[in-house]
ZABA-580641 format. One line per 5 residues: number of its first residue (from 1); their letters; for each residue x, y, z of N, C-alpha, C. Coordinates in nm, 4 decimals. Example, Ala and Ser with C-alpha at 12.3 -4.5 7.8 and 13.67 -1.06 7.14 Angstrom:
2
1> AS> 1.3190 -0.5690 0.7800 1.2300 -0.4500 0.7800 1.3200 -0.3300 0.7800 | 1.2850 -0.2250 0.7080 1.3670 -0.1060 0.7140 1.2900 0.0030 0.7870
***
This chain:
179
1> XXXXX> 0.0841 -0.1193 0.0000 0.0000 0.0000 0.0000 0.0880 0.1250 0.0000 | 0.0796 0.2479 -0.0966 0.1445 0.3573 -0.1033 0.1029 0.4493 0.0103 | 0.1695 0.5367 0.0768 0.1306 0.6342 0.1423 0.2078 0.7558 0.0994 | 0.1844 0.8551 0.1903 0.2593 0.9634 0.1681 0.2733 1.0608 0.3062 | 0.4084 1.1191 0.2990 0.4244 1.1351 0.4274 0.5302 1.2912 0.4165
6> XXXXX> 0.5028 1.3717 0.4798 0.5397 1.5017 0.4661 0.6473 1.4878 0.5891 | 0.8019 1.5418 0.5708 0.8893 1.5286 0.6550 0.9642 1.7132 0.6163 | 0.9537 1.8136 0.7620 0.9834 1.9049 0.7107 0.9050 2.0113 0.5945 | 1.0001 2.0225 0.4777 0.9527 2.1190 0.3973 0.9398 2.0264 0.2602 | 0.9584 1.8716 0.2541 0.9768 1.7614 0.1357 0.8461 1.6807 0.2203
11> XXXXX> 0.7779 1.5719 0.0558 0.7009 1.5082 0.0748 0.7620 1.3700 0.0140 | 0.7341 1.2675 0.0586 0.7897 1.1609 0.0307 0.6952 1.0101 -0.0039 | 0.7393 0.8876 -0.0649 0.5837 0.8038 -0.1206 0.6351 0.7192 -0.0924 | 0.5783 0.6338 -0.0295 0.6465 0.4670 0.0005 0.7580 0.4109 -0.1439 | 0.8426 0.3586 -0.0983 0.9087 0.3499 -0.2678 0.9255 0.1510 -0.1857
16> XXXXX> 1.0241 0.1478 -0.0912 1.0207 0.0430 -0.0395 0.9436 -0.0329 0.0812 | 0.8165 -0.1297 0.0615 0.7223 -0.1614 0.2022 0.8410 -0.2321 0.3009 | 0.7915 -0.2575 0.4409 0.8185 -0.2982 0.5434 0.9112 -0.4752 0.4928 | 0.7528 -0.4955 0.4541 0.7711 -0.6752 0.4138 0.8828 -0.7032 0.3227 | 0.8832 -0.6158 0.2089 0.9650 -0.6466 0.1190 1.1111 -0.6358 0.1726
21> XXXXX> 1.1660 -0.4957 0.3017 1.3062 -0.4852 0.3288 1.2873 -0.6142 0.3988 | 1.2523 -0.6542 0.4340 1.2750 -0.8067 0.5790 1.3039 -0.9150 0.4617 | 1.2245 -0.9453 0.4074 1.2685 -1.0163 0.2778 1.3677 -1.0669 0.2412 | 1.4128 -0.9034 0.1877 1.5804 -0.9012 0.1517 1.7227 -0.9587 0.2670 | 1.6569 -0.8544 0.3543 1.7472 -0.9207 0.4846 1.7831 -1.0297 0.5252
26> XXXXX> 1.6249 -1.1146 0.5436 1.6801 -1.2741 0.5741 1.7484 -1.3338 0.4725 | 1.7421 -1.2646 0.3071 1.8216 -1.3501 0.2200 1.9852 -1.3193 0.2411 | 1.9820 -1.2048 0.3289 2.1773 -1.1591 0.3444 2.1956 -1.2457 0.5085 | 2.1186 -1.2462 0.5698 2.1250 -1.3474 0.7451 2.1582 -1.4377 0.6546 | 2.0225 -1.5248 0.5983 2.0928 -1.6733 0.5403 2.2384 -1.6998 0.5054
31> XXXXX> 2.2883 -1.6247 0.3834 2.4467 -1.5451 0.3528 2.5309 -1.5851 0.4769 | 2.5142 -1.4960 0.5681 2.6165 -1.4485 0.6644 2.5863 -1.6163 0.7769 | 2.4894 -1.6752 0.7863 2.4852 -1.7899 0.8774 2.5569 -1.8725 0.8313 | 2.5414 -1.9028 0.6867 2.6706 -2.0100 0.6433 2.7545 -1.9652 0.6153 | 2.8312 -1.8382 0.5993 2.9943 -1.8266 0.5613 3.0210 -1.8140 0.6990
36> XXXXX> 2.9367 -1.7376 0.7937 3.0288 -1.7389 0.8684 3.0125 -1.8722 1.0251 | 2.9323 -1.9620 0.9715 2.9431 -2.0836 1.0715 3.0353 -2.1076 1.1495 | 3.0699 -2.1217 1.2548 3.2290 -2.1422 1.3508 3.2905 -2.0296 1.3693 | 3.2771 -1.9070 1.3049 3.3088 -1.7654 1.3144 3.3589 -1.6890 1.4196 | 3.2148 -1.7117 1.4895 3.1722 -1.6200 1.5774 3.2396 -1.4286 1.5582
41> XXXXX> 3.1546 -1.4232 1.4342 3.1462 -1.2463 1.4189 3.1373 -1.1682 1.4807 | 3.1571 -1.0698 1.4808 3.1339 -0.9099 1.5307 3.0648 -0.8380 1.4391 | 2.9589 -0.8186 1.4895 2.8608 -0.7083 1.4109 2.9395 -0.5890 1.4453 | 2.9569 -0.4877 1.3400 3.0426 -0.3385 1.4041 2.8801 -0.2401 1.3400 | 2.7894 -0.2367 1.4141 2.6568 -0.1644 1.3375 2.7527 0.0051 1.3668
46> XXXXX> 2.7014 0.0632 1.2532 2.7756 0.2062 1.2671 2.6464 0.2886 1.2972 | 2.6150 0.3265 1.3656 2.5081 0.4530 1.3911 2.4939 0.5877 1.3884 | 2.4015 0.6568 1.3276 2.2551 0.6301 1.3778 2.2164 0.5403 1.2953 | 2.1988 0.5444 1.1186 2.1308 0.4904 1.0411 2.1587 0.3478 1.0675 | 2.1779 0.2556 1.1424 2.1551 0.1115 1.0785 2.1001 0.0856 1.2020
51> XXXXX> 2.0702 0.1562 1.2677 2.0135 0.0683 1.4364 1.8733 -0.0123 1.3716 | 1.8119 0.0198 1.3225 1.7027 -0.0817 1.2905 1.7133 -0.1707 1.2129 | 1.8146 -0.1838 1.1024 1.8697 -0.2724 1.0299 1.9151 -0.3696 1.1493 | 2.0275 -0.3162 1.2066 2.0898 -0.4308 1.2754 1.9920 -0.5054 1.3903 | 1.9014 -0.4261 1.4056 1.8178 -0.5170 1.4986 1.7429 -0.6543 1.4428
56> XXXXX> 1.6721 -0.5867 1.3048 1.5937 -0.7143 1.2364 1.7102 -0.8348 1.1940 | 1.8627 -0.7542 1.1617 1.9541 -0.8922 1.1002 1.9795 -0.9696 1.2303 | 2.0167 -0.8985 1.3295 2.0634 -0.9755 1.4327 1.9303 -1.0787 1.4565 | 1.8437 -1.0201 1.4809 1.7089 -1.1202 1.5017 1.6884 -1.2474 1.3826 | 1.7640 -1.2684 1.2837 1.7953 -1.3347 1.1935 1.9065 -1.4409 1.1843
61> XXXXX> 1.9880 -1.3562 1.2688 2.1123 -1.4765 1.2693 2.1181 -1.5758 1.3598 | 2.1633 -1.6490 1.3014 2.1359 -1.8237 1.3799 2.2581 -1.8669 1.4291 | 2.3463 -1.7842 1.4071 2.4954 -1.8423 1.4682 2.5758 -1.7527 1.5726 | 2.6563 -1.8031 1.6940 2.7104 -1.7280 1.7621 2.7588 -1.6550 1.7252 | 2.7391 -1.5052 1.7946 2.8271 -1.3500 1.7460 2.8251 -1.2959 1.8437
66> XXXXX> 2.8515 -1.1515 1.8056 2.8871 -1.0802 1.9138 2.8284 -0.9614 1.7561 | 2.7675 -0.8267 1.8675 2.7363 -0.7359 1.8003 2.7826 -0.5864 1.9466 | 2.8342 -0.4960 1.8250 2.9067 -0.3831 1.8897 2.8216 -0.2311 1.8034 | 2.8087 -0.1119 1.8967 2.7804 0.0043 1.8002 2.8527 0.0980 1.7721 | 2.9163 0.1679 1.6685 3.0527 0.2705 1.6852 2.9346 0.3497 1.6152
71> XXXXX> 3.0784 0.4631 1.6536 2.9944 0.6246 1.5438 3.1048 0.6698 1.4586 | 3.0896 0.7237 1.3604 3.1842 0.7740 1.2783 3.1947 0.9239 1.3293 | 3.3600 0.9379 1.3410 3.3682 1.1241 1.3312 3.4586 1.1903 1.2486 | 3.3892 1.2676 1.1258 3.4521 1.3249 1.0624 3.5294 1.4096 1.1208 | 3.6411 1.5278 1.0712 3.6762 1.6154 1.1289 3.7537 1.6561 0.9977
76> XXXXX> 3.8152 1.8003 1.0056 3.9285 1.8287 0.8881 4.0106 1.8088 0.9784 | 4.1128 1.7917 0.8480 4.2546 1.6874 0.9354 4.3168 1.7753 0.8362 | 4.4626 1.7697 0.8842 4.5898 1.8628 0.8000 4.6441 1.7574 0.7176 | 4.5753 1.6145 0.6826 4.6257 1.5411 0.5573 4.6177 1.5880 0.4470 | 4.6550 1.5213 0.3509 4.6234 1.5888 0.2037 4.4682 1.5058 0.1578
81> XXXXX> 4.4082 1.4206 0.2580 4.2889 1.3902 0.2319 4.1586 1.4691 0.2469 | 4.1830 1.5943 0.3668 4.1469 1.6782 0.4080 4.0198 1.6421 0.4759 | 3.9454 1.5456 0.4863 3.8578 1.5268 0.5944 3.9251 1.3768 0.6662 | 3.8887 1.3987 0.7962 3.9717 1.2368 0.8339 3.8482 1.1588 0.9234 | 3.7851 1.0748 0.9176 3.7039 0.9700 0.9527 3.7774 0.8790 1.0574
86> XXXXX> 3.7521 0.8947 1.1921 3.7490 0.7959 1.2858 3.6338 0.7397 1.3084 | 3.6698 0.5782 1.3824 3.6027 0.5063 1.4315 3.5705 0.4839 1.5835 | 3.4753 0.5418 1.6752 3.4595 0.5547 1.7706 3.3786 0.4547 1.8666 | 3.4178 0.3691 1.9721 3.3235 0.3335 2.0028 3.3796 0.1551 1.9960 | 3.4747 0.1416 1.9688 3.5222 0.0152 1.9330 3.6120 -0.0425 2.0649
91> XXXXX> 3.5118 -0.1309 2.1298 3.5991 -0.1731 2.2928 3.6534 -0.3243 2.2978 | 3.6134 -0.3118 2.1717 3.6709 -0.5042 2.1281 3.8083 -0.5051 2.0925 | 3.8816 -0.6113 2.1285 4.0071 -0.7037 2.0746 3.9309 -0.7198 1.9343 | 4.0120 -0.6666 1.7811 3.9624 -0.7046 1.7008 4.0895 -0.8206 1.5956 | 4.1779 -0.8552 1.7141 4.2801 -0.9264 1.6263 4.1949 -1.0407 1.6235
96> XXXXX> 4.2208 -1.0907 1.4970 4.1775 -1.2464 1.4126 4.0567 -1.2603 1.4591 | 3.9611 -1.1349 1.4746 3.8044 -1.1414 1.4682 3.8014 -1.1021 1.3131 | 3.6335 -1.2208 1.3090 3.5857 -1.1961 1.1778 3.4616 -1.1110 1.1436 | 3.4878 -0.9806 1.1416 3.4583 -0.8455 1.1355 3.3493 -0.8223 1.0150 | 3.2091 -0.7943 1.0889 3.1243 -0.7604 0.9747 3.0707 -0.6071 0.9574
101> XXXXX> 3.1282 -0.4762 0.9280 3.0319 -0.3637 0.9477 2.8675 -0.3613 0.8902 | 2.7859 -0.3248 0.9898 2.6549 -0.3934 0.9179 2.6088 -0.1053 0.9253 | 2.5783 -0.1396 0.8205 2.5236 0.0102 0.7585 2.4573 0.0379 0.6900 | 2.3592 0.1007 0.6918 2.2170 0.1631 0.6653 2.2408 0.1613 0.4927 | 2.3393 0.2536 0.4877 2.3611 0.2948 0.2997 2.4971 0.2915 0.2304
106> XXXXX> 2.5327 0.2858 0.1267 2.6934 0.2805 0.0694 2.6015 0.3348 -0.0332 | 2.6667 0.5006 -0.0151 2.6332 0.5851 -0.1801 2.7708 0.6012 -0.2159 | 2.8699 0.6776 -0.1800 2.9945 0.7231 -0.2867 3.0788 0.6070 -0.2338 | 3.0887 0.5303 -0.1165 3.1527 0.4251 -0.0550 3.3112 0.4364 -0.0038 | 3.2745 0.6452 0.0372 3.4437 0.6631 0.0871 3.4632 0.6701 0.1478
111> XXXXX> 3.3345 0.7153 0.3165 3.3143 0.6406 0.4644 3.3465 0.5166 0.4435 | 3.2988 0.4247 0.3722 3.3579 0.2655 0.4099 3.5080 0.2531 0.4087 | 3.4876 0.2834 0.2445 3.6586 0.2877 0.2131 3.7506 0.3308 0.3499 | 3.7487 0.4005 0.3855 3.8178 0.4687 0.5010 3.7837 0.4181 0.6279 | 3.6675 0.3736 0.6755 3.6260 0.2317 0.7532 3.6956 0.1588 0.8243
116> XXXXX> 3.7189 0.0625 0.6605 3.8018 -0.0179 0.6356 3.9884 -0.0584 0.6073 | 3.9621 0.0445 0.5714 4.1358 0.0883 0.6054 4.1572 0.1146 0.7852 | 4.0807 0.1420 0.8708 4.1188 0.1967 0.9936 4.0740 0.0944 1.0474 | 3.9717 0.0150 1.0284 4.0076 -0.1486 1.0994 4.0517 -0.2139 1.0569 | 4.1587 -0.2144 0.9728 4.2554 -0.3465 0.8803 4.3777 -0.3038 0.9850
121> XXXXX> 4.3938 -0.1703 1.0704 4.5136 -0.1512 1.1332 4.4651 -0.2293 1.2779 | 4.3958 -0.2602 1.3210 4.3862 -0.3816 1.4022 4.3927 -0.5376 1.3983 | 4.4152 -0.5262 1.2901 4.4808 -0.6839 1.2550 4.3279 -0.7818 1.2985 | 4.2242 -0.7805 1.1927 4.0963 -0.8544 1.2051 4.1227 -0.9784 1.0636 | 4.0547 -1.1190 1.1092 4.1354 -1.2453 1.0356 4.0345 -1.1813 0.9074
126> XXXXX> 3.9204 -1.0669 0.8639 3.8401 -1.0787 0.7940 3.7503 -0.9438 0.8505 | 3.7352 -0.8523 0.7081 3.6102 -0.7608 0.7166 3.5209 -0.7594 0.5909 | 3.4313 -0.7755 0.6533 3.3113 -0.7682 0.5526 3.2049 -0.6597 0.5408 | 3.1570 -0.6147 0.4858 3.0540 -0.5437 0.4621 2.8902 -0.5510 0.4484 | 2.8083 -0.5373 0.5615 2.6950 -0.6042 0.5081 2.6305 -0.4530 0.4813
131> XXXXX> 2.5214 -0.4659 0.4133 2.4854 -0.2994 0.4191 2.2911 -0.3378 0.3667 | 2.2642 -0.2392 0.4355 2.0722 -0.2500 0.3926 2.0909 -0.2355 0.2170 | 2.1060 -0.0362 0.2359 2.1214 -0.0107 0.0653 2.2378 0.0229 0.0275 | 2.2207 -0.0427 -0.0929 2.3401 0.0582 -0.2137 2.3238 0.1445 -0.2970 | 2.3912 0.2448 -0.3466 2.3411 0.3236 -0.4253 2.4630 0.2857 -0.5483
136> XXXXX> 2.4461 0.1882 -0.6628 2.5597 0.1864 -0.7078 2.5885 0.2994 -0.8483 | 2.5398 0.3598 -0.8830 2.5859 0.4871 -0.9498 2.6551 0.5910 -0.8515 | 2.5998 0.6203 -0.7106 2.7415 0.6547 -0.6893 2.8268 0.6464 -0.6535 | 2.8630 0.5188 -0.6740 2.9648 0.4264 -0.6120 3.1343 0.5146 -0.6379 | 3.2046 0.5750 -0.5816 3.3297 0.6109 -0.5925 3.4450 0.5560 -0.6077
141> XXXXX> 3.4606 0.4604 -0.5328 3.5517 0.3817 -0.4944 3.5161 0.2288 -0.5210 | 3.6223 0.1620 -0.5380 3.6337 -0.0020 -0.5599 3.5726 -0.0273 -0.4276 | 3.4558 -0.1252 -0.3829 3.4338 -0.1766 -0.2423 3.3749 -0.3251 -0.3115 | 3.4115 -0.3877 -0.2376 3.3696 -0.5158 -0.1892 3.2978 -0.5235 -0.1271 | 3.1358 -0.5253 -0.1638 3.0178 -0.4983 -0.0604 2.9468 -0.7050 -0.0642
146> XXXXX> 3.0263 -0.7654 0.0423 2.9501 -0.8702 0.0232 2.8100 -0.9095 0.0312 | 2.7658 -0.8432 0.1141 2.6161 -0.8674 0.1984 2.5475 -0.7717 0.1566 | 2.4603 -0.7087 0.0485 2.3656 -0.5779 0.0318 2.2253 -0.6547 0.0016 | 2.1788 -0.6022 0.1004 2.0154 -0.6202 0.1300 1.9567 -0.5824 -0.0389 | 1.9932 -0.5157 -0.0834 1.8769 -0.3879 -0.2487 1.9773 -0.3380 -0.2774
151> XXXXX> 1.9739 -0.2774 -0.3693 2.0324 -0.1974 -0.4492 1.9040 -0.1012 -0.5094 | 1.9622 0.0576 -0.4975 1.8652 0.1326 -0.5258 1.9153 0.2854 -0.6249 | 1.8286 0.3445 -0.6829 1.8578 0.4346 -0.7593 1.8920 0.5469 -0.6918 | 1.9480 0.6146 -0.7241 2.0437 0.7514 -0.6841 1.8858 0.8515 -0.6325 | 1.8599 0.8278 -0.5667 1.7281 0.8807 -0.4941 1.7573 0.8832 -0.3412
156> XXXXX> 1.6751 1.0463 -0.3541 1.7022 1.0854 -0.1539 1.5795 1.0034 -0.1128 | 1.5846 0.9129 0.0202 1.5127 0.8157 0.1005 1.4873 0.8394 0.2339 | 1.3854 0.8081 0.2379 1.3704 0.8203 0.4195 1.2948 0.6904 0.5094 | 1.3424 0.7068 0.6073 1.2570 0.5760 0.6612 1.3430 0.4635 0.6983 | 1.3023 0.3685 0.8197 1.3227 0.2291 0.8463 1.4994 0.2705 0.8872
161> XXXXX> 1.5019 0.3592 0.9930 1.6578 0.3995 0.9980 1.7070 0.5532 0.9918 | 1.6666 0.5229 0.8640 1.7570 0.6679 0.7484 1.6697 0.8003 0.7829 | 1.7207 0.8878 0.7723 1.6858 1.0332 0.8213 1.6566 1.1335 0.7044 | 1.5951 1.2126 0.7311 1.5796 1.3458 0.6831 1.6298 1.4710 0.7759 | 1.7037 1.5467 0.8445 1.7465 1.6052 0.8913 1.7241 1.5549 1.0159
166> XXXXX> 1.7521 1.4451 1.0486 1.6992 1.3566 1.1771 1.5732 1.3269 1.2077 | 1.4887 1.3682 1.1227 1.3385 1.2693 1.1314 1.3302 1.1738 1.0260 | 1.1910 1.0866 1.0458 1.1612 0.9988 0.9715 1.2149 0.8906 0.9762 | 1.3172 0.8662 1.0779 1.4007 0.6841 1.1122 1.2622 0.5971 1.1554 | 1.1446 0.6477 1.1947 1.0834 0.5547 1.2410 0.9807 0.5132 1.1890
171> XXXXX> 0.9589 0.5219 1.0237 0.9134 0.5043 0.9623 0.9784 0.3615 0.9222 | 0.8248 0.2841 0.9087 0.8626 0.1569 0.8685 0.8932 0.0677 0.7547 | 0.8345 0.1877 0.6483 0.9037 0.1470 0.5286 0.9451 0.2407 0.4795 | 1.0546 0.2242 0.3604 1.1520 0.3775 0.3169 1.0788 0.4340 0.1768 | 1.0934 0.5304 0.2090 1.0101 0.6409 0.1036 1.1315 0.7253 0.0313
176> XXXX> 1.0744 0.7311 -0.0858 1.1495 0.7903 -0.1889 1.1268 0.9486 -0.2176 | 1.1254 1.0703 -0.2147 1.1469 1.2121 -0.2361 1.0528 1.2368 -0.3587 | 0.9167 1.2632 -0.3482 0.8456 1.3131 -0.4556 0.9031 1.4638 -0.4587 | 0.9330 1.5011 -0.6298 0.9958 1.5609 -0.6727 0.8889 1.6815 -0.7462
***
């Protein structure tokens, strides 16, 4: 069923229902229960956007883990990269853990990229990527996204997580930006 839902000064239309993201999900749980059998993973959920993701996957997985929440903090840095991305929030031993970041969205994929470079300096036997959406047009960077729930068109979204200037995460299915 379509709805429509006014967030702010934008109106937005169901694009993805409830049923259909769960769907997808248990087909990336299934995924992640058999590769990573004997594992015992670390969920690294990055927040805000994936707290509801990671709740329905975790409620999915059938094999011992361990699940953790970090935050990302940008900042300008005097590199020649000029913004620098830490990982905050990380109280685990991550040597020869098999490391899954579970995240709401991968649009340009240079938060991950950079992610992933800053937990490879903890010496983890394995990182993976699980992610709700992708946006692969604007994909920037080479990533190895093993686990993606959808793949979706270069469209602003709200809902089931994801924000509009911090509303609309509690919307249960994600809506697409009537234009």
């Amino acid at each position: 069923m379509m709805s429509v839902v006014k967030i702010k000064d934008k109106t937005f239309k169901t694009s993805i229902p409830e049923s259909k993201i769960l769907e997808s999900i248990k087909v990336v749980a299934d995924r992640i229960n058999k590769d990573m059998e004997g594992k015992n993973p670390l969920f690294l959920a990055v927040l805000n956007g994936s707290f509801i993701f990671a709740a329905d996957l975790m409620r999915m997985i059938t094999i011992p883990c361990q699940i953790s929440f970090v935050k990302l903090a940008s900042y300008e840095g005097t590199t020649s990269t000029g913004k620098i991305t830490e990982v905050i929030g990380i109280n685990e031993d991550l040597a020869n853990r098999h490391v899954v970041i579970v995240e709401d969205i991968v649009d340009t994929g240079l938060t991950m990229k950079r992610m992933i470079e800053t937990l490879g300096t903890r010496n983890p036997a394995s990182v993976d990527i699980c992610t709700l959406l992708v946006k692969p047009e604007k994909l920037q960077v080479e990533l190895d996204i093993k686990y993606a729930a959808m793949s979706i068109p270069n469209q602003f979204i709200v809902g089931y997580g994801l924000d509009y200037d911090q509303e609309g995460r509690g919307l249960r299915d994600i809506y697409t930006i009537v234009e």
